[in-house]
C-alpha positions in Angstrom: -143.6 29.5 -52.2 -143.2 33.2 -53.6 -144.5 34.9 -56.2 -142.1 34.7 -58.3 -143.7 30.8 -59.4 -147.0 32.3 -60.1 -147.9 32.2 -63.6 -146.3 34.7 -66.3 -149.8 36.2 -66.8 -150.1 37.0 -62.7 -146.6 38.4 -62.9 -146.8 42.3 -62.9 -150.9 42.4 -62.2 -151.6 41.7 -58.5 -153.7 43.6 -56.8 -153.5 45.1 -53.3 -154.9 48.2 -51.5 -153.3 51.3 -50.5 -150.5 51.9 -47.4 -149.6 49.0 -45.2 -146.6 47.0 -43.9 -144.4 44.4 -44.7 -143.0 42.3 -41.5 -141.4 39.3 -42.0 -143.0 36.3 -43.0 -141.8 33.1 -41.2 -144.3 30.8 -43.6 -141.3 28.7 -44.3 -141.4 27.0 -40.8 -144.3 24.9 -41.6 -145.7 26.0 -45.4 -144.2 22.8 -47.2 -145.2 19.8 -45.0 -149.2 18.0 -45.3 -151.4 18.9 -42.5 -151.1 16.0 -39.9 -154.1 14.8 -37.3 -154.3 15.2 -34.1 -154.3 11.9 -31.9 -157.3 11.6 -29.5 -156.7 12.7 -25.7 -158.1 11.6 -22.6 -160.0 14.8 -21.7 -162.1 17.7 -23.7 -162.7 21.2 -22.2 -165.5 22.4 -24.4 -166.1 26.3 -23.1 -169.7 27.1 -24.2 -168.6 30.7 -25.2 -166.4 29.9 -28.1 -167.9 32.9 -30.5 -168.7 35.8 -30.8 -172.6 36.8 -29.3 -174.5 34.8 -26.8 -173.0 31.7 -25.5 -174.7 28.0 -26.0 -176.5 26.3 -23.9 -175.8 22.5 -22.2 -178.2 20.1 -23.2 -176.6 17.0 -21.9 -175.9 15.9 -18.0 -172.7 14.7 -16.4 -172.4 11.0 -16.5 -174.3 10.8 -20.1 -172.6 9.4 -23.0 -172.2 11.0 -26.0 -170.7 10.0 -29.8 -168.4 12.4 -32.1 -170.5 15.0 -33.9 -173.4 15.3 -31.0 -174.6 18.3 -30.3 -174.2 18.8 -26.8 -175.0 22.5 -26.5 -177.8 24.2 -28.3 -177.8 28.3 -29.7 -179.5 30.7 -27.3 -181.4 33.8 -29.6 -180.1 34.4 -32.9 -176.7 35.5 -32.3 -175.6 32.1 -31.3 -174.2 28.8 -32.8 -174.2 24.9 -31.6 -171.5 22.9 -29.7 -170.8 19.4 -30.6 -168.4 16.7 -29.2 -165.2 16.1 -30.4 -164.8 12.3 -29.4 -167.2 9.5 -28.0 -166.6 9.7 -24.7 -168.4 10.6 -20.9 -169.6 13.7 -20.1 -168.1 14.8 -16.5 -168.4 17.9 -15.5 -170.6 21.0 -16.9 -168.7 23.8 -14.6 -166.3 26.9 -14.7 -163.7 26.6 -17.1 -160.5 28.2 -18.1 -161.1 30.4 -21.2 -158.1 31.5 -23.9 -159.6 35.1 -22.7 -158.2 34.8 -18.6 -161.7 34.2 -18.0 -163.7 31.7 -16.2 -166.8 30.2 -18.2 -169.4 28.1 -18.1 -167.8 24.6 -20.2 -168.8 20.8 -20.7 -165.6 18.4 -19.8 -166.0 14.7 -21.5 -163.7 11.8 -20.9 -162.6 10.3 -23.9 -163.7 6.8 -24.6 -160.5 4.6 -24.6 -162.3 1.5 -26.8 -164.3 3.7 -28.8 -162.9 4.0 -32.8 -163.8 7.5 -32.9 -165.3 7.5 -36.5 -168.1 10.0 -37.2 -170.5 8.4 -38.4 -171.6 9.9 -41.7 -175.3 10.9 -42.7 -176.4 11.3 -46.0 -176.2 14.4 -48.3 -178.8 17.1 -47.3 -181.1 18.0 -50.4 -180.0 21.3 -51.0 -182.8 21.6 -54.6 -185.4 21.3 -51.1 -183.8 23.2 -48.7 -184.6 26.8 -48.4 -182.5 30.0 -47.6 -184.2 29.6 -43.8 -183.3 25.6 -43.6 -179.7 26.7 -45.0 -179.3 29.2 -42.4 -181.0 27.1 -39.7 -178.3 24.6 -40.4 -175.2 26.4 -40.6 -176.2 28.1 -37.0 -177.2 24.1 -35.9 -173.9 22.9 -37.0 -171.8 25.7 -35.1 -170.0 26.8 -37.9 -168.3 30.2 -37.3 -165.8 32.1 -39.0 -162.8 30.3 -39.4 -160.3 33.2 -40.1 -160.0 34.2 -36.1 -162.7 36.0 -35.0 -165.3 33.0 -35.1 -168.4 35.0 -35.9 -171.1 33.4 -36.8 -171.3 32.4 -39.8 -175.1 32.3 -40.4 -175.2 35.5 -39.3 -172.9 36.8 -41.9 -175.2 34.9 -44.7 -178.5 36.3 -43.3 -179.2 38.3 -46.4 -181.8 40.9 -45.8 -184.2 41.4 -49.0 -183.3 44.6 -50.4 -179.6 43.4 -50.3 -177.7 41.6 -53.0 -174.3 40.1 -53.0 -172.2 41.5 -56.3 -169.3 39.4 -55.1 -168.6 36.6 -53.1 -165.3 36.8 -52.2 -163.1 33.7 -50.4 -160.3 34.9 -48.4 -157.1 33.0 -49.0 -154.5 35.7 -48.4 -153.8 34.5 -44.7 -151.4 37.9 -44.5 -150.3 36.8 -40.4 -146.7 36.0 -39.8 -146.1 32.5 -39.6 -149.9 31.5 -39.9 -150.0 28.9 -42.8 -153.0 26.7 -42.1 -155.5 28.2 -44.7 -152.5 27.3 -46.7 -152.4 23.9 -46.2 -156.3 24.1 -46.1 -156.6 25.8 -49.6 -153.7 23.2 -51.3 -155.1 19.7 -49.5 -159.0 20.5 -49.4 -159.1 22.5 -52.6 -162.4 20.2 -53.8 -164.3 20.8 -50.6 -163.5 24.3 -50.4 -165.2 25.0 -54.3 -167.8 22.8 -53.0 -168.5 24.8 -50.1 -168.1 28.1 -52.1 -170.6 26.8 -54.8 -172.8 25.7 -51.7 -172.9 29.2 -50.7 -173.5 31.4 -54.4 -176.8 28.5 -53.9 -178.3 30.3 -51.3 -176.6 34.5 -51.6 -176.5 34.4 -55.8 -173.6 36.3 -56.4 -173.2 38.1 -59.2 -169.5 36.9 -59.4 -167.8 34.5 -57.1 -163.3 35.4 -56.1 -161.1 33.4 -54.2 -158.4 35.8 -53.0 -154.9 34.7 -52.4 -151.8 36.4 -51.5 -149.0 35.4 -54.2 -146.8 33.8 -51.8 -149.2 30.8 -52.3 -148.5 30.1 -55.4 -149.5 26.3 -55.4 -152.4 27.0 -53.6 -153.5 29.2 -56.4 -152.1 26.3 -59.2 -154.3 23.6 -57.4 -157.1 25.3 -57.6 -157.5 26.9 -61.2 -156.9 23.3 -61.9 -159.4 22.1 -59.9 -162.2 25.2 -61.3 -160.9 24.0 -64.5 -161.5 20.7 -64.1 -165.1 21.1 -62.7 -165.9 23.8 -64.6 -166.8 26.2 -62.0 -167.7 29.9 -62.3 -165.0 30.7 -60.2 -162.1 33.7 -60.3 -159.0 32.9 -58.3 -157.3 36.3 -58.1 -153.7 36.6 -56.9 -153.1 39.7 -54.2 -149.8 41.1 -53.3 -148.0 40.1 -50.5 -148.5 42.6 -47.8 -149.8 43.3 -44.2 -153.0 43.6 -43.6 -154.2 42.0 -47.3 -156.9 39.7 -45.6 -159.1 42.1 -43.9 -162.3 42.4 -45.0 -162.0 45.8 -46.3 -158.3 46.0 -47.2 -159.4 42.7 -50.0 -162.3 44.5 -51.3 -160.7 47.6 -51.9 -158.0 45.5 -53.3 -160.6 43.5 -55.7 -163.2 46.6 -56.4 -161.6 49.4 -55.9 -164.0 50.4 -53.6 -164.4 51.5 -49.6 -166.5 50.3 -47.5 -168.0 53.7 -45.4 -167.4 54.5 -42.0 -169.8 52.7 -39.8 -170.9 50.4 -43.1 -170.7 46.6 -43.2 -168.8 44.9 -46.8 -172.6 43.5 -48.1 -173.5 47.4 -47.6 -171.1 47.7 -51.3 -172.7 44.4 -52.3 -169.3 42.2 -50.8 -169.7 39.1 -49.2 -166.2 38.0 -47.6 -165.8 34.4 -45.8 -162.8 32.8 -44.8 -161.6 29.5 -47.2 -161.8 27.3 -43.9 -165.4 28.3 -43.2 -166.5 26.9 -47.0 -164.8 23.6 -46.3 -166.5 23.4 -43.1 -169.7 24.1 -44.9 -168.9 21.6 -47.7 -168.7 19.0 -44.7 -171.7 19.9 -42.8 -174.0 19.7 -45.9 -172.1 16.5 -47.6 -171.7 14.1 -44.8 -173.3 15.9 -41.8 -169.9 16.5 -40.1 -170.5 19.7 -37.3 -167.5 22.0 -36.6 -166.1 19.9 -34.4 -162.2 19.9 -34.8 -160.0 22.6 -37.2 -156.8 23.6 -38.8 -154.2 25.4 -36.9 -150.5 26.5 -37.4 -148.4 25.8 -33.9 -145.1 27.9 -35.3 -142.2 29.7 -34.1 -138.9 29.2 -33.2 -139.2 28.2 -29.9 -141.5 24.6 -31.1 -139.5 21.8 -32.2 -141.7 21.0 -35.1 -144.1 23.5 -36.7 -146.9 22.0 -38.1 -150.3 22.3 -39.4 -152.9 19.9 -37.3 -155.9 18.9 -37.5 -157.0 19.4 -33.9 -160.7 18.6 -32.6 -162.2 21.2 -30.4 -161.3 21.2 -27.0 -157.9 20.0 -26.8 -155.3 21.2 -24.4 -153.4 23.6 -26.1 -150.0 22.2 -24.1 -150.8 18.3 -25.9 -151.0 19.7 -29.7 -147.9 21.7 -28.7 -146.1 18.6 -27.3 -147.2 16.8 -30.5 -145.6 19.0 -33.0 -142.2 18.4 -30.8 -142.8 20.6 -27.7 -141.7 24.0 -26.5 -137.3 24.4 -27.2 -136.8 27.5 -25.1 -137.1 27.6 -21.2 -139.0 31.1 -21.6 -141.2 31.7 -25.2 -143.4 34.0 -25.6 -146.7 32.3 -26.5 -149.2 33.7 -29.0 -152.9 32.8 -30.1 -152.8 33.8 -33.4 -151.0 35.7 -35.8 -148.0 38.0 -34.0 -149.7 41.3 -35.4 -153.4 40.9 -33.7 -152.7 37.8 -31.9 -153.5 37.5 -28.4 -150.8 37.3 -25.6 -151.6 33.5 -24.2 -150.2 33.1 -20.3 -149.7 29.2 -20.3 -150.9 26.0 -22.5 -153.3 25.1 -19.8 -156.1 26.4 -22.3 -158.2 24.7 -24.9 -158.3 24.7 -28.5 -161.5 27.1 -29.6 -163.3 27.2 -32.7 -161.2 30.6 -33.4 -157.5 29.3 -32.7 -155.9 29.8 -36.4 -152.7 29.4 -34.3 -150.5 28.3 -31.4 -147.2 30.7 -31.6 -143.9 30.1 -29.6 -141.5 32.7 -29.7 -138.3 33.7 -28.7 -136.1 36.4 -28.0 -134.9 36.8 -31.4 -138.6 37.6 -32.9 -139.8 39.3 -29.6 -138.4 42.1 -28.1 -139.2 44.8 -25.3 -137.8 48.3 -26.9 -138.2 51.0 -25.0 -140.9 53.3 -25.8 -140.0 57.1 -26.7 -141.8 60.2 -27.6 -143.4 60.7 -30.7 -140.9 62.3 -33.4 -144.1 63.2 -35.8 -142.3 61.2 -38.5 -145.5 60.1 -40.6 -144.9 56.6 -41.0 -147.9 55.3 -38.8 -150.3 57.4 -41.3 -148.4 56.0 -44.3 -148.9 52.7 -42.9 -152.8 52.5 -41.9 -155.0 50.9 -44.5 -157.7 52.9 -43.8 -156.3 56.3 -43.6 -156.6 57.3 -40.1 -154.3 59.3 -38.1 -152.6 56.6 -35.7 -149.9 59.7 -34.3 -153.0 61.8 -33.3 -155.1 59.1 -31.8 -152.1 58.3 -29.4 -151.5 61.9 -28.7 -155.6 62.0 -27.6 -155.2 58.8 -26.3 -152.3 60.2 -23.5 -154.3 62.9 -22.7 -157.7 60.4 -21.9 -159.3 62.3 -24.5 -161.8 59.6 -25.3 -164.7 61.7 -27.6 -162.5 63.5 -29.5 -160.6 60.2 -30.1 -164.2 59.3 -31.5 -164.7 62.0 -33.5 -161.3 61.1 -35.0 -162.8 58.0 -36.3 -161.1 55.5 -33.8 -164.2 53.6 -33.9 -163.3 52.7 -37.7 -159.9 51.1 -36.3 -159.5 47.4 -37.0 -156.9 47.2 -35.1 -154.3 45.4 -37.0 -151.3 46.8 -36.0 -149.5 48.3 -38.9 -148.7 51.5 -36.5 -147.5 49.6 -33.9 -145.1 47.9 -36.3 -143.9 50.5 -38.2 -143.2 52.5 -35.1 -139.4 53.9 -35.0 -140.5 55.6 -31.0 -142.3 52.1 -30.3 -145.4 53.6 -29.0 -148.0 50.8 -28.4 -150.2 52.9 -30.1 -153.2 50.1 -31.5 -153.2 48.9 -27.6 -154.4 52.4 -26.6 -156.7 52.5 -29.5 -158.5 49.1 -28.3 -158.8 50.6 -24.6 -160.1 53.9 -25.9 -162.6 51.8 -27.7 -163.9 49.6 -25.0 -164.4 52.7 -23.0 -166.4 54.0 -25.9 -168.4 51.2 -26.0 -169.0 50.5 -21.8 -169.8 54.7 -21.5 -172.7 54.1 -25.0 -174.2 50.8 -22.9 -174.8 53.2 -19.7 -175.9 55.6 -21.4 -178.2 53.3 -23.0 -179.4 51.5 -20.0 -180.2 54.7 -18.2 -182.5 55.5 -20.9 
């Protein structure tokens, strides 16, 4: 879909923010067909760090038998969600695991039951007129829902409004700018009634003064579907076209899009009164609240040209990445390049021998033609990576401190602001790897503050 089938009154008005990039798309592999389920596997590799902040803790043994939905691992502090089974099955190892990350970590491994139906069994709507903002919290956290857009934050966190803070908008992030990623797609155009559910679940409990879904105009049946669907259930809801360009979905790129305002340096979106959440997050809280359904399986785009059959699944968590590849035709190229993720902050994966996560938007194989090694040459001052950063930082400079290991005065430079989408990298003509030294600079930031800190 383009723009050019929105409606004649979007034509000529969409929004965006200011600088940018505009890579190639590649939606067209696997925009147009329905999102297919996953079949069921004989193993689960559940890692018990699948979010960001403290990981969960085991609360079943090996040998104990558990059903779909059960929580088998429960949040440690605040920062911290729950972990649920994907399948009925046997629990057989809690031990070292493979992680997406290179690590090893602590992970729950259950054998699939072979007679079992695998049905959830539904529970009964929760009472939301009783529940409180504390129950609603307590449940999202209980029900490991994080955010579904990538960096699987928790969600409850995110919705822990303090009392002197008030939501002005509620925005629902649609715009899914990555290359080739089209599951929130699929999500938005097939789950379009849980989604407004989920959103309308949500302006419940943070009573936003207005309530967006933003969506980049290359989704234009996405954005048909669900004014129809508003329409029809008469829902205070805006669905607000954005233009189509790199990096539209981050937090503060939409806003400024929306409101025409920036977020400050060091400043969180609810700090301008903006609450942002991802379109798969709602319809995971739409579940949750509905029919008791835990995030225990998601949407995910396996792309590129190097799979036989891009597709959006339905995967449950856990599942070797190499079966869900296999299933949407396997890998057609002796050599691809595999990406988690977008191909502009996706991570690099090694092999398949990995499981799905509660933050895997998408499986990538690549080949040759979309990946290539240039050679990297000295920086000709051209300008293009400052024309290109949403946020108006100096990429050119950075790298320059960056070389020379100049790590404070790459703070004082604001590096710390850095989201680290990539637009500099892309734009490039010297193909410096300029948002790689950024992220390095950063960590070091961040290790040298924690000493400094723990020697205090």
């Amino acid at each position: 879909m383009s723009g050019s089938n929105l409606p004649t009154s979007d034509i000529g008005a969409l929004l965006t923010f200011p600088h940018g990039v505009h890579p190639r798309e590649y939606k067209e592999l696997s925009c147009a067909g329905p999102i297919e389920r996953m079949p069921f596997v004989d193993t689960y590799t559940l890692p018990l760090g699948q979010h960001i902040g403290a990981p969960s803790r085991p609360i079943v043994q090996v040998g104990q038998q558990v059903q779909r939905g059960e929580l088998i691992a429960e949040p440690v502090g605040f920062v911290s969600v729950g972990l649920h089974s994907p399948v009925d099955g046997t629990v057989t190892a809690i031990e070292l695991v493979d992680h997406l990350n290179g690590q090893l970590v602590q992970g729950i491994r259950i054998q699939t039951d072979r007679f079992s139906p695998q049905q959830f069994q539904q529970k009964p709507p929760a009472d939301l007129d009783q529940m409180d903002h504390d129950q609603f919290i307590k449940g999202i956290q209980t029900a490991g829902i994080v955010g579904m857009g990538g960096a699987a934050f928790p969600a409850h966190v995110k919705f822990s409004l303090k009392p002197e803070q008030h939501v002005r908008v509620l925005m629902l992030n649609g715009c899914e700018c990555e290359p080739f990623l089209t599951c929130d797609h699929r999500v938005m155009v097939e789950y379009a009634g849980e989604l407004l559910d989920g959103t309308m679940i949500l302006a419940k409990y943070l009573q936003p003064d207005r309530i967006v879904i933003a969506i980049e105009a290359n989704k234009a049946d996405a954005i048909l579907v669900l004014r129809e669907e508003i329409a029809r259930q008469g829902y205070p809801i805006e669905v607000t076209p954005l233009e189509v360009k790199y990096p539209q979905g981050a937090e503060k790129m939409m806003i400024s899009a929306i409101l025409g305002e920036e977020v400050p340096t060091g400043k969180l979106p609810i700090d301008v009164g903006a609450m942002v959440s991802n379109v798969g997050t709602a319809v995971a809280i739409s579940e949750y609240f509905r029919t008791g359904k835990p995030l225990m399986e998601r949407v995910l785009t396996v792309s590129g040209t190097a799979v036989g059959r891009p597709s959006n699944v339905l995967v449950p968590i856990g599942t070797p990445m190499q079966e869900v590849v296999d299933f949407c035709g396997g890998l057609t190229h002796p050599e691809p390049r595999i990406l988690l993720g977008g191909p502009m902050m996706g991570m690099v994966q090694k092999n398949l021998d990995v499981p799905v996560v509660k933050g895997t938007s998408g499986i990538l194989a690549l080949t040759d033609q979309e990946v290539v090694d240039p050679q990297t040459y000295s920086c000709i001052r051209c300008g293009r990576c400052v024309d290109a950063c949403p946020i108006f930082l100096n990429p050119a400079r950075l790298g320059l401190l960056a070389r020379k290991g100049l790590w404070a005065e790459m703070e004082e430079n604001h590096v710390m602001d850095c989201f680290e989408c990539g637009s500099c990298s892309f734009i490039c003509p010297s193909a410096i790897p300029l948002v790689q030294s950024f992220r390095v600079a950063k960590g070091l930031l961040r290790e040298e503050k924690q000493r400094a800190k723990s020697a205090t």
